[in-house]
N, C-alpha and C positions, 0 to 999 in steps of 0.2 A: 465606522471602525471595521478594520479586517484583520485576522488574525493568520499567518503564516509560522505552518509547524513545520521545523527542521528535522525531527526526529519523533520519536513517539515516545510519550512522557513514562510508560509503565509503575512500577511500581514503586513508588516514594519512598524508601525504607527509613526509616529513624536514625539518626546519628549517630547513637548508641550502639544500635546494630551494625552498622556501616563501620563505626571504626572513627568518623568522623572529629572534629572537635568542638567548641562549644557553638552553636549558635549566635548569627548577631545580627538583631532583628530590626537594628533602627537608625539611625544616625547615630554614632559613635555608641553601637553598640546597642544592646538588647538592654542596658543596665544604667545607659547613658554616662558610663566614666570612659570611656574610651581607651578601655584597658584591656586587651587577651591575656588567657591564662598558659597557654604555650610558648614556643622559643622560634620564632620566625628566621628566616638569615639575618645577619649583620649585614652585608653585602650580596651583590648581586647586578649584574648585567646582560644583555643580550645572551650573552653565549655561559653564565654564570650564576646557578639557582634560580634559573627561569623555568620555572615547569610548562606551562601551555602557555599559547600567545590565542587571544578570540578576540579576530575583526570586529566592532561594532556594527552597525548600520548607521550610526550619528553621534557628534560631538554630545560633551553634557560636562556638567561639573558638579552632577549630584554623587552619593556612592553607593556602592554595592552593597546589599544586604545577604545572607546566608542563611540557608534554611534545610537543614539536612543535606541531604547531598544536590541541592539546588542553589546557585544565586538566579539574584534579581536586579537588574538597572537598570535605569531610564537614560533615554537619547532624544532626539531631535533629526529631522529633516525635513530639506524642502523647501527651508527661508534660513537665512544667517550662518547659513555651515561656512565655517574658517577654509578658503582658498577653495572654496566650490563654487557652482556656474549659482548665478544671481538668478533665485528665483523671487516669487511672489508671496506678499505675506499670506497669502487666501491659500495658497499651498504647505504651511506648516503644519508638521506631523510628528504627534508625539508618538516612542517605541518604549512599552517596558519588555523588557528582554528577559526570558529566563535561560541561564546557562549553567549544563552538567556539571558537576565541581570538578568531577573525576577527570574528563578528559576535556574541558573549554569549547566543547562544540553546543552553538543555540539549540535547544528545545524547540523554544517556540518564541514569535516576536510577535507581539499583537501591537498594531497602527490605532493611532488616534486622531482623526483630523481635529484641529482648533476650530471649535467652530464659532467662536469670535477673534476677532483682528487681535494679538497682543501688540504690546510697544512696539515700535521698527525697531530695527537693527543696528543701534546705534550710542554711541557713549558707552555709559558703564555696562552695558548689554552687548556689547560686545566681546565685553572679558567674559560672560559668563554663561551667554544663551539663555535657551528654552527649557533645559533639561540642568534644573538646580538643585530642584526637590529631592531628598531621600527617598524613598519608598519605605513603609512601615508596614510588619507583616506580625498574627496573631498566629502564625501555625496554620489556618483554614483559608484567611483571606490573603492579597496583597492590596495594599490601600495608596496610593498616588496622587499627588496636588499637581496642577495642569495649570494655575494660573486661572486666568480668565475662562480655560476653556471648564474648571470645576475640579471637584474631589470625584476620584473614581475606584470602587470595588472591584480585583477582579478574583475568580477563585484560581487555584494550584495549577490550571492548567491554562488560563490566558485568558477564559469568557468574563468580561463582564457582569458585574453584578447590578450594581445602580452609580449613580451620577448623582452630583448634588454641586447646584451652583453657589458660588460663596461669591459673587461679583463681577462688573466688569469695567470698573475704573481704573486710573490711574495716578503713580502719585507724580505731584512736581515735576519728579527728577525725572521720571519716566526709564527707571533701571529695571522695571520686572521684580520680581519677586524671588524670594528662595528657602522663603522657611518651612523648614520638612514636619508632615505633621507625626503626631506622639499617641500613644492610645493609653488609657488609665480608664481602667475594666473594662467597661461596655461601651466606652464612648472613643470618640475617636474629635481629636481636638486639633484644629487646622487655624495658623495667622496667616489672617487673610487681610494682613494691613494695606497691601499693594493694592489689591481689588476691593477695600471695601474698607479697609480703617479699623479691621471687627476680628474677634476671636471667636470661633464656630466651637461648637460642643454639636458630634452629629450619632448617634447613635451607629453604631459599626455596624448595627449586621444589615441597617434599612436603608442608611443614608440620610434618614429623618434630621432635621433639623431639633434637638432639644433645647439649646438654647444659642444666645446672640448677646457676645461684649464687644459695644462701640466704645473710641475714644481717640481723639484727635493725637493722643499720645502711643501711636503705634504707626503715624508717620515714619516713614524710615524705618520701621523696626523689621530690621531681617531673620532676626535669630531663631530659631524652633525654641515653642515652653519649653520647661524644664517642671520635670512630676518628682515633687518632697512630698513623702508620707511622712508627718508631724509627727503622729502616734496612733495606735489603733483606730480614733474614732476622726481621726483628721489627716485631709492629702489635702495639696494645695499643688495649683496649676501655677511656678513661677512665668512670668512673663517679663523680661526686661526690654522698655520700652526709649521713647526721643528723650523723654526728662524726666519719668518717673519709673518704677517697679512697682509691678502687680502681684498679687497673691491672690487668684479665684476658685472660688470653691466648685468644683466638677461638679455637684449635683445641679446647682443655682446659673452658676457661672456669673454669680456676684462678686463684689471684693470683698475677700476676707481683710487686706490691711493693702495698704498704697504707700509709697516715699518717693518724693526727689532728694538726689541723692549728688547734686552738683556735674552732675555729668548732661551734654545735650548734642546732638549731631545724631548720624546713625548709629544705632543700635543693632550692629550684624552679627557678634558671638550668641551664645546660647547661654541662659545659667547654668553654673553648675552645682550640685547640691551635692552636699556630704553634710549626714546627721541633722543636723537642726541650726546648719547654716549653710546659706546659698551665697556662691560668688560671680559678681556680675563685672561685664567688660565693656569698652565701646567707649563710643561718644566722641567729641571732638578731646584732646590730651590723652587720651586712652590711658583712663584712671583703672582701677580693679578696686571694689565695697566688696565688703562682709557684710552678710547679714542674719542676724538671729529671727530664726523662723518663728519664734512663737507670740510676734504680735499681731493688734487684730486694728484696725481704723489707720489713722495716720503715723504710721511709723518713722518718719523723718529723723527725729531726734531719737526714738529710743532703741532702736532696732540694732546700729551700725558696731559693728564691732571695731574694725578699721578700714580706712581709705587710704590708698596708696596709689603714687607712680613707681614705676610703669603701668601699662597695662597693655591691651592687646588691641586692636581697634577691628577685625577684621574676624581672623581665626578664634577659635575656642579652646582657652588652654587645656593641659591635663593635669590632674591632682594626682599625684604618686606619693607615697608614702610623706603625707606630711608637707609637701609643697608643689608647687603650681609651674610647670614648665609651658615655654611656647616661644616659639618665632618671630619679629617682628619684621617689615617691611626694609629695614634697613641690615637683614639679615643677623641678626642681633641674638645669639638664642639667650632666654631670659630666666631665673627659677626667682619666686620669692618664697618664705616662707606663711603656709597657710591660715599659722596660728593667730601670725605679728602684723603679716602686711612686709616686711621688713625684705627688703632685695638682699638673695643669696649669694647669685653671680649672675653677669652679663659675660657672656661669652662670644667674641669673632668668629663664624665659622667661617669656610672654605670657600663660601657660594660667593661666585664673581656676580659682576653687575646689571652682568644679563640674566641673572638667573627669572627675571619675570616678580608677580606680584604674590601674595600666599594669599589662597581663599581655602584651602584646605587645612584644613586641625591639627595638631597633633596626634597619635596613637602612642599609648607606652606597654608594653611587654618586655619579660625578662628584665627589667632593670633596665631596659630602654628604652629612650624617644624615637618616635619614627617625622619628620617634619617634608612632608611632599611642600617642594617649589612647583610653579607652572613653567618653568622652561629650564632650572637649576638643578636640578635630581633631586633626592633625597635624602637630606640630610639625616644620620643616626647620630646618636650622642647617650653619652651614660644618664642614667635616673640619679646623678648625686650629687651631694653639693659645691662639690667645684666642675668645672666644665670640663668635657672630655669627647670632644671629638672621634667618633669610632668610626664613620666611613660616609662617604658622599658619593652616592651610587644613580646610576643614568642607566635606560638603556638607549641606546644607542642609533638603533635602528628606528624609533620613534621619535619625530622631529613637533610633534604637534603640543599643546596642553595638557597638564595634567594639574586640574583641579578640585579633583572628587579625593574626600578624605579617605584612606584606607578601610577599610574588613579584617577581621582579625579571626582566625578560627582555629585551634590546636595550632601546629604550626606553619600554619600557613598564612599568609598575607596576598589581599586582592585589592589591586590597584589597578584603576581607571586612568586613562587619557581620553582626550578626543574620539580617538583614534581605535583604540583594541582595549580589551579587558586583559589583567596578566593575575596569574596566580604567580609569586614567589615563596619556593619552597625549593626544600636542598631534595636531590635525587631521588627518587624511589629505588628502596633496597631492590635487587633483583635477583 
């Protein structure tokens, strides 16, 4: 590992003091709804509420995390870079990046050699690379999944803390991995189905392994948990998995309650949890279950609130007041309501044919969805129940991927490509 500082990190002031907006510390957010509380642009291109442009050093289709006036992302180089010289898998190298919010210039980029072979280069790993994983940060640490190469701690300013391997097999498909891991208090909880079948519970500040869930039913499961606190005396680690959903208890990393739930194929959305029910995606038909958080053994039959189509087979939708939006592959945007199951509207949007495949989520703020395509732009649309198309924004000057779900902070929006990091945000007063 070597770490190259751009700049000199100084003093980390608090958001609060900065002026900043909220924090958002994980995949889809610090809260895991995938919601900011500020008013981001509607629009926006190259020459249009683009505040800074920052180069990468490599492709990725993880996202940006926020952390006072810092982000954080992970990249990739060295093997499988899109329309770069053909190297050698023995030369992959993972970058987590941190860059100034203020002005988009790197800090500092610390390298990671792989130092086992991952999958080649090839199939579904080509849509998505090296660099899938979120990065999950407690304020003190920043925590990264590497795949094969292990979980790694680093602190605020790029060193390395510990390392902890979760495996180095593969599945079937041989697609790589991509599920980001989640922290619920002291533990820090990584799916490591790709490399090893198994859900890690690792103790955040050691790297210690505390405990170890195997099950042949995490084949294909790409999603990152989802953490429902029950009620005071109960959290439960959602996991939705190839044919079943798990509820494990973080102290144990037992099952608290299990269901098949008629769904099987890959499992790539994440749960999502609101109150004391979780809603799950995926699978081959790309069904969407409710489910009532408060049972404990075999939940099959009594848990379900409702099952419906559509669903989402890929992205993870967003729950906004009362129903559940998202994008489908056939560019479809979709709302159902969250109560019933019951489809609100499907709506046509704008995005031609090339718009590419969605691996990124939704984001909603202000009464809006935000839906990143990989080569379509980005689709906005109102939060209500009939469709409303508000604007399909590109920029321009970047021809590459953009796969990483957005960051949402006051009002700002930070979106990944291949290619560069952008902050979108309307002018600074002057």
């Amino acid at each position: 590992m070597n770490r190259v500082t751009i700049a000199s990190v100084g003093l980390v002031l608090a958001w609060t003091t900065c002026g900043f907006g909220e924090d958002w510390t994980a995949f889809r957010g610090s809260d895991g709804q995938a919601s900011g509380q500020g008013n981001p642009p509607v629009k926006w291109s190259a020459a249009e509420n683009l505040r800074w442009t920052c180069p990468l050093p490599g492709p990725g289709a993880s996202s940006p995390i926020v952390l006072g006036d810092r982000l954080y992302v992970t990249c990739y180089s060295g093997y499988g870079v899109p329309d770069g010289p053909d190297g050698a898998i023995s030369e992959l190298k993972r970058h987590l990046v941190c860059v100034d919010r203020a002005t988009g210039k790197i800090v500092w980029n610390t390298v990671t050699a792989a130092d086992s072979p991952e999958d080649p280069y090839q199939s579904m790993l080509r849509e998505h690379g090296y660099a899938s994983h979120t990065p999950v940060t407690d304020g003190e640490r920043i925590y990264v999944f590497y795949g094969k190469t292990g979980v790694l701690a680093f602190d605020l300013d790029g060193r390395e803390l510990w390392r902890h391997n979760v495996g180095k097999e593969s599945s079937p498909m041989r697609w790589g991995s991509a599920a980001s891991p989640v922290l619920v208090g002291d533990l820090l909880v990584v799916n490591a189905s790709d490399e090893s079948l198994s859900l890690r519970g690792l103790n955040k500040k050691t790297g210690e392994e505390v405990w170890k869930a195997e099950g042949t039913n995490l084949e294909s499961a790409y999603g990152a948990p989802a953490i429902a606190k029950i009620s005071d005396e109960r959290t439960d680690i959602v996991v939705s998995g190839r044919q079943e959903a798990w509820g494990v208890n973080p102290a144990t990393g037992k099952l608290r309650w299990y269901g098949e739930f008629g769904r099987s194929g890959a499992a790539s959305p994440t749960p999502i949890v609101h109150g004391q029910t979780a809603y799950l995606f995926g699978g081959r038909g790309s069904s969407t279950v409710a489910l009532k958080l408060d049972g404990k053994g075999d939940v099959t039959n009594s848990s379900v609130v409702w099952k419906a189509q559509p669903g989402s087979y890929t992205s993870t939708p967003v729950l906004v007041d009362g129903r559940l939006y998202w994008l489908n592959d056939q560019r479809i945007a979709t709302c159902i309501d969250a109560a019933t199951g019951k489809t609100v509207f499907q709506g046509r949007t704008s995005l031609g044919r090339d718009s590419g495949k969605l691996y990124s989520s939704p984001v909603a703020a202000a009464g809006r969805i935000y839906q990143v395509t990989s080569r379509g732009g980005t689709i906005v649309f109102a939060a209500k129940p009939e469709y409303e198309e508000l604007a399909l924004n590109t920029i321009e000057t970047d021809d590459s991927d953009f796969n990483g779900t957005p960051a949402l902070s006051g009002d700002e929006m930070f979106l990944r490509s291949n290619k560069a990091l952008y902050c979108i945000a309307a002018p600074l007063a002057k």
